[in-house]
N, C-alpha and C positions, 0 to 999 in steps of 0.2 A: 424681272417683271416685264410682261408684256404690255406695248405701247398702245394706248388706244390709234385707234385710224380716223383720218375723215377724208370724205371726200364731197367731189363738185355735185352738183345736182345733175349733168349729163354722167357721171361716174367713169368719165375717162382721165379725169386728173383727182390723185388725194396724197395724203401725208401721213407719218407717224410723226406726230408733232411728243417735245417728249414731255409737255405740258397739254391737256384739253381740257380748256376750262369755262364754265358755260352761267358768267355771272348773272346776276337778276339784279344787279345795280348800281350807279356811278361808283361808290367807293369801292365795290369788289374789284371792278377796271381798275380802278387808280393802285389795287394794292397788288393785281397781278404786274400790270407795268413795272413798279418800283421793285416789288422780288426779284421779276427777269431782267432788269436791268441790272441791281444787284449780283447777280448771277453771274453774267454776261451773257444772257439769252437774248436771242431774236424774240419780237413778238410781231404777232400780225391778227388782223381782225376779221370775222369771216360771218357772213350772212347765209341768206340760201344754197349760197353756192352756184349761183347762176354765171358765175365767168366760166370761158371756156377756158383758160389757160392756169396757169402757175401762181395766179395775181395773189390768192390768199393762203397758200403754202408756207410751211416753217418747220425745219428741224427744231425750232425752240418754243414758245407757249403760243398755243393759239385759241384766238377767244370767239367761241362759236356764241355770239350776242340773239340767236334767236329764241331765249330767254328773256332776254331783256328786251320790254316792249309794252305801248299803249302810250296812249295818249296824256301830256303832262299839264298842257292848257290849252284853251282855246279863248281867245282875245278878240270876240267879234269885234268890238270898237277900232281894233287896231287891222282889222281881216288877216290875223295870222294864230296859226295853231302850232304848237312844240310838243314835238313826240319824238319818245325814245328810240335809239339809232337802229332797234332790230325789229321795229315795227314793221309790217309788209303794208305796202303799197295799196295792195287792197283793201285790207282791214283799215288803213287809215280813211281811204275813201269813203268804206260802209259809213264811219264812225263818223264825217263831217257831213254825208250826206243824211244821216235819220238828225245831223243840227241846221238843214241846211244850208249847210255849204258844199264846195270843193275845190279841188285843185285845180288850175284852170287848163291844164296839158299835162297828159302825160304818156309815157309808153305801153306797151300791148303787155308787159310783164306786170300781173298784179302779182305774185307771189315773192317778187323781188324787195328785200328790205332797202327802206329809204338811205340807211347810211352806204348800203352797196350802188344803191343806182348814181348816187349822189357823187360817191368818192371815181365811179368809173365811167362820168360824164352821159347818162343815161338822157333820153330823149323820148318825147314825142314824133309829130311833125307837126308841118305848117309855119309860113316863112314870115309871121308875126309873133313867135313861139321859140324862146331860147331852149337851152337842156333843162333839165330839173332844176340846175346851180340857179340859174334865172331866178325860182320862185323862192329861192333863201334869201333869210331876212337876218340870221342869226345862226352860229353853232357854238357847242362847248366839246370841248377838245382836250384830251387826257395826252400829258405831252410825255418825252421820255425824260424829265426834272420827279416827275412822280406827281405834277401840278395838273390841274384845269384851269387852262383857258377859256374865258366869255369874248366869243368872236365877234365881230359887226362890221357893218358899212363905215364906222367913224371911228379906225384900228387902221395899222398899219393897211396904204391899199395893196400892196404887194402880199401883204398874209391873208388878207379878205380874199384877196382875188385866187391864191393858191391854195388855200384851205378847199375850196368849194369844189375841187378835182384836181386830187391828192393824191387816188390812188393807196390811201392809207399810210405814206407814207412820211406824214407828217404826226400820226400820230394814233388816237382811237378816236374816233365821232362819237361822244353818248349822250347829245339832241342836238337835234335838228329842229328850227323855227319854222317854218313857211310859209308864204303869202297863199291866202283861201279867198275864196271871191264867192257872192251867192249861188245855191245850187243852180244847175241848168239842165236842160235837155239836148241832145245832137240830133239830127237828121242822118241814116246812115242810106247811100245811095251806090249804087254801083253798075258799070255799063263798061263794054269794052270798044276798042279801036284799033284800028293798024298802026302798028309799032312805029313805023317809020313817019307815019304820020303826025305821030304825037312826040315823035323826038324833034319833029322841025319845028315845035311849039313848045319845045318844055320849059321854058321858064314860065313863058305865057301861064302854061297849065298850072305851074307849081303853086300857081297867087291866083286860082279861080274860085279854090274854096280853102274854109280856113283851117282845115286840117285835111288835104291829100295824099294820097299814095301810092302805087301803082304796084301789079305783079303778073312780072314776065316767066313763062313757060320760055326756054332758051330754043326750043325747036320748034316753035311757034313762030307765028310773025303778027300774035294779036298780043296784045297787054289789057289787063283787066283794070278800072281805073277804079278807085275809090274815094267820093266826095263824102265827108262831115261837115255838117257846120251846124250855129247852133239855132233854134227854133223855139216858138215860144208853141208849138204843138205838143197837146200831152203823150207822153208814151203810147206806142202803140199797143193794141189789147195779145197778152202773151210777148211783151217784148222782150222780157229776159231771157226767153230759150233764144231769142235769135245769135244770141252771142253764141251760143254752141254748134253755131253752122262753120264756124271757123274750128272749134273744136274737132267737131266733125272730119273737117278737109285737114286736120293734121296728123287723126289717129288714118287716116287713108295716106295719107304722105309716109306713115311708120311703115304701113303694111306694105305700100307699094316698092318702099323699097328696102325690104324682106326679100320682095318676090323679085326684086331686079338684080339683086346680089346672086340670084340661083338662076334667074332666066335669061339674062344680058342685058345689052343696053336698050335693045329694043322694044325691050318688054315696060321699062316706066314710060314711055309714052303713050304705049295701048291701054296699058290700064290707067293711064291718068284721063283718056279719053273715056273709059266703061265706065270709070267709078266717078267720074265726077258729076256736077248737077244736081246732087244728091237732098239738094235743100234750096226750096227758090230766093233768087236774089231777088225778091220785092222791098221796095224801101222801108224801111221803118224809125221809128223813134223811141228813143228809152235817157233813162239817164246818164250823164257824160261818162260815170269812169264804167259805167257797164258798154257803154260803146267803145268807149277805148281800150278795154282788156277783154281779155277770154282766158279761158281756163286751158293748158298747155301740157295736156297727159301722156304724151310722145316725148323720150328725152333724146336729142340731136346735139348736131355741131354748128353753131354759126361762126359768120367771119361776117364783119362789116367795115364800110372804111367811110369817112367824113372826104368831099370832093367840092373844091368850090362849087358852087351850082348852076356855072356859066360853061362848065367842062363837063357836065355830069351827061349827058345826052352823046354827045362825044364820045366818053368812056364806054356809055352804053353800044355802042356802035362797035367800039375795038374790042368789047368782048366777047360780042356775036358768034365770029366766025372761028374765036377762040373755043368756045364753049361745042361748039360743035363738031370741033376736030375730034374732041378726046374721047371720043367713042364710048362717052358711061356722061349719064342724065341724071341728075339726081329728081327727086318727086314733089320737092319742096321749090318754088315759082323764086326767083330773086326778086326780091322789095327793095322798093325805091322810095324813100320819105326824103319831106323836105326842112329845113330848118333857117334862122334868125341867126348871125352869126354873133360872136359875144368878146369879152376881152381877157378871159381866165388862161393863163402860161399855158396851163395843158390844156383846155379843152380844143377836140379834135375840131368845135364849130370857130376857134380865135379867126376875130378881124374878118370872116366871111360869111356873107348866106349861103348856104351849107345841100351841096345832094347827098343825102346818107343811100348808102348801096349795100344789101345786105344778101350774101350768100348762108343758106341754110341745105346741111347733109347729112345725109343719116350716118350713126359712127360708125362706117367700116371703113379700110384701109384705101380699096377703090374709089370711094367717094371724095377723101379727105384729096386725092388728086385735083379733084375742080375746084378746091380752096386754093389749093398753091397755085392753080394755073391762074386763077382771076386775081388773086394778089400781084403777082410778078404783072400783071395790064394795069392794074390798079396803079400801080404806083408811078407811074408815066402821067400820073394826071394830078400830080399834087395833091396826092391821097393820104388820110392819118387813119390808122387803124385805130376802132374801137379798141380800149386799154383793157373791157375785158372779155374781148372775143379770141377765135383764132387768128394767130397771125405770124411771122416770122421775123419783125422789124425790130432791128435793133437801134441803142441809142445813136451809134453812127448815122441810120437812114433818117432816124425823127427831131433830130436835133437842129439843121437845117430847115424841118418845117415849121417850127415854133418860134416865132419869132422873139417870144418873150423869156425861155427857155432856160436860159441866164438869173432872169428873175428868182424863177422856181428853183432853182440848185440852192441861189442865197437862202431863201426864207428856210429849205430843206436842211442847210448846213449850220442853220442860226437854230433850231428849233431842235434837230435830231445829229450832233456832231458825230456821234458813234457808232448812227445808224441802229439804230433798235430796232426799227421799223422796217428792216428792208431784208429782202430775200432774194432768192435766185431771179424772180420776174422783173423787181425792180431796179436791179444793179444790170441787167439784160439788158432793158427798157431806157434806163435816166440813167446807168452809170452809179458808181459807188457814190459813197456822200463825199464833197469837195470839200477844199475849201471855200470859206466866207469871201465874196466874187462883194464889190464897192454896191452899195444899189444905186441899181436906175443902169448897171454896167451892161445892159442888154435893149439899154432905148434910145 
C-alpha cells in the first residue's frame, strides 16, 4: 500500500510518514501517541508547515493537528483565552477581536498554527515584546506515558520554562492558554534613511517605536524603516486593503525572481526598481493583528537567526560586502526586527534583547547560496538560528550558545526517555535523548 505524503507549505521539505493522521481531538492524540509508542514509532506533530526545514518530518506517525482547532475559552476576568493547538494565528485574532480583545504581539505569519509558532520560538518585534512563549499562561501536553499534562507557572520551572519552545520535542501541545489584553489599534508609518546612518543609531532606533523593523535592499545603501505603535485613532477609511500592499511587494518579489533566475543577477535590481512603489506608503491605522499580518501567497525560503542586539548593526555591516560578492540578489529585502530577551533553555531570545535578522529567497538552487553565505557571517556574532527556518547548525555549534541547554536535555530525558518524539532535525539540532543530567546541572 501506498504511503500517504505531506509536505511543508514552501514544498521544498515532506515525508511519507507511515502513519498520517489528522485528529479532531485531545483523546484521538492521546490514542495516536500510545499506539506509536506501542509500536515503536516516532511521532511528530505538524501544523501548516510553515518551517523551512525537517522540524516536522517522521518515518513514523505524523499528526497533521490542522483539524484540530477553535477556540476552547475565553476568561475575560482572568484576560486569557485557550485554544486548541492547530488553531491559526489569525483565526484566533479574528475571533478575540469581534470579543474585543487581542494578543498584544505578534508575527507577520497569520496562517501559522499557535502550537507551531509556539513550539518554534515564533516572534513579533519591539524591545518591550518577548516571543509568543511570553504571552503563555498555560499548556496541556500529551506526553509519550500515553498521559496529559496541565502545565503552568506553579510546575516544575525548568518544565514551564522548556515546554514553551520545545520544538515538539517533549511531546504533542493540544492547548495553548494565552494572555489577551483589550482590543487596540496601530499606527502603521513608514519613511526611509541611509543605511549607515541608522546603523550608527540602532539601538537608539530599535526603542523609538513600540513595534520596529527595518528592510534592507543589499545593493542599496537606503533601508526602509518601519514605525507601529499603538493609537487611540479609529482605523483609517479602507484600512484593510492596506495590508495587501505587502501582499502586493511579495507576489513581485516571486515574479522578480522568476525573471532573475533566467535574466542574471542584474536583472532583480532593475526590476526591483520598475516594479516597485506600486502602492503609496501613506500612514494608516487599522486594527492590531490586521497591522501585524498580511496575507503571504508567494511560497519562499527563509533563514533568520536571533543576535544580541548590541552586535546586530555590526553584523549588518559584515554582511554588506558579503552579499555583494556573490554575484545573484535575491528580490525579497533582509528584515531586521527587534525583541525582549527571555529565560526559556532554547529560546534563540534567552538572557538577551534580541536583533532578529532575517534572510528571505526564492526556492531555487542559486539563491539558496545567499542563505549559506550570510549564515557562515552570522555566526561570528553569537547568532541562534530560528529552529524553524533554514539553517545548517548543528547541536555542536548551538549547544555553547544556550546557556541553559543542560536544563532542557534533563526535562527532555525525564519526559520522553525513548525518544518518541524526536527525528532527524531533532537528534541534528539537540542530540539524541540522554541521559537524566542532576537539575540545576547547567546553572
Amino acid at each position: 500500500m501506498q504511503r500517504s505524503t505531506w509536505r511543508t507549505w514552501s514544498g521544498t521539505v515532506g515525508c511519507a510518514p507511515a502513519q498520517l493522521l489528522r485528529p479532531t481531538g485531545e483523546d484521538e492524540i492521546v490514542q495516536a501517541v500510545r499506539a506509536a509508542a506501542g509500536s515503536g514509532l516516532t511521532v511528530r506533530a505538524a501544523g501548516t508547515g510553515h518551517s523551512f526545514n525537517r522540524l516536522a518530518t517522521t518515518p513514523g506517525v505524523l499528526l497533521d493537528l490542522t483539524s484540530y482547532t477553535g477556540v476552547v475559552a475565553v476568561d475575560r476576568a482572568a484576560g486569557e483565552v485557550t485554544v486548541r493547538a492547530g488553531t491559526r494565528i489569525g483565526t484566533l485574532c479574528e475571533t478575540l477581536d469581534r470579543q474585543g480583545l487581542a494578543l498584544e504581539n505578534i508575527g507577520t505569519l497569520a496562517d501559522q498554527t499557535v502550537a507551531g509558532a509556539l513550539s518554534t520560538g515564533n516572534h513579533g518585534t519591539g524591545l518591550a515584546h518577548q516571543p509568543l512563549s511570553g504571552q503563555v499562561t498555560r499548556v496541556r501536553l500529551a506526553t509519550a506515558d500515553g498521559e496529559v499534562r496541565d502545565i503552568g507557572p506553579g510546575d516544575d520551572p525548568d518544565l514551564w520554562a522548556s515546554v514553551r519552545t520545545a520544538l515538539g520535542t517533549l511531546g504533542v501541545l493540544t492547548t495553548v492558554t494565552l494572555r489577551c489584553v483589550p482590543q487596540f489599534n496601530l499606527r502603521h508609518q513608514l519613511r526611509s534613511e541611509p543605511l549607515d546612518a541608522l546603523l550608527e543609531r540602532f539601538t537608539d532606533w530599535a526603542g523609538q517605536s513600540e513595534h520596529p523593523s527595518l528592510n534592507w535592499l543589499p545593493w542599496t545603501d537606503q533601508v526602509s524603516l518601519r514605525s507601529v505603535d499603538r493609537t487611540d485613532e479609529p482605523p483609517t477609511p479602507r484600512a484593510p486593503l492596506r495590508r495587501y500592499a505587502t501582499t502586493l511587494d511579495e507576489v513581485r518579489c516571486g515574479l522578480t525572481g522568476q525573471a532573475g533566475r533566467a535574466g542574471g543577477a542584474s536583472t532583480v535590481p532593475w526590476l526591483t526598481r520598475h516594479l516597485g512603489g506600486l502602492w503609496p506608503d501613506a500612514p494608516y491605522t487599522d486594527a492590531s493583528h490586521r497591522v501585524f499580518t498580511f496575507p503571504q501567497p508567494v511560497k519562499f525560503l527563509a533563514m533568520e537567526h536571533a543576535l544580541p542586539l548590541g552586535r546586530t548593526a555590526e553584523a549588518l555591516r559584515a554582511l554588506r560586502p558579503v552579499l555583494r560578492r556573490l554575484g545573484a540578489y535575491s528580490p525579497y529585502s533582509v528584515l531586521v526586527r527587534v525583541g525582549a530577551g527571555d529565560d526559556l533553555p532554547l529560546s534563540p531570545a534567552y538572557g538577551r534583547a534580541t536583533g532578529y535578522l532575517n534572510l528571505t529567497v526564492p526556492r531555487t538552487a542559486g539563491q539558496i547560496e545567499i542563505l549559506r553565505a550570510a549564515e557562515h557571517v552570522l555566526r561570528e556574532f553569537e547568532a541562534r538560528p530560528h529552529w524553524g527556518k533554514a539553517h545548517t547548525a548543528t547541536a555542536e555549534v548551538l549547544a555553547p550558545r544556550y546557556p541553559r541547554w543542560k536544563d532542557f536535555q534533563r526535562i527532555r530525558a525525564l519526559l520522553d526517555p525513548a525518544g518518541v518524539f524526536s527525528n532527524e532535525y531533532a537528534d541534528n539540532v539537540l542530540g539524541p535523548v540522554t541521559a537524566v543530567a542532576p537539575a540545576g546541572a547547567a546553572r
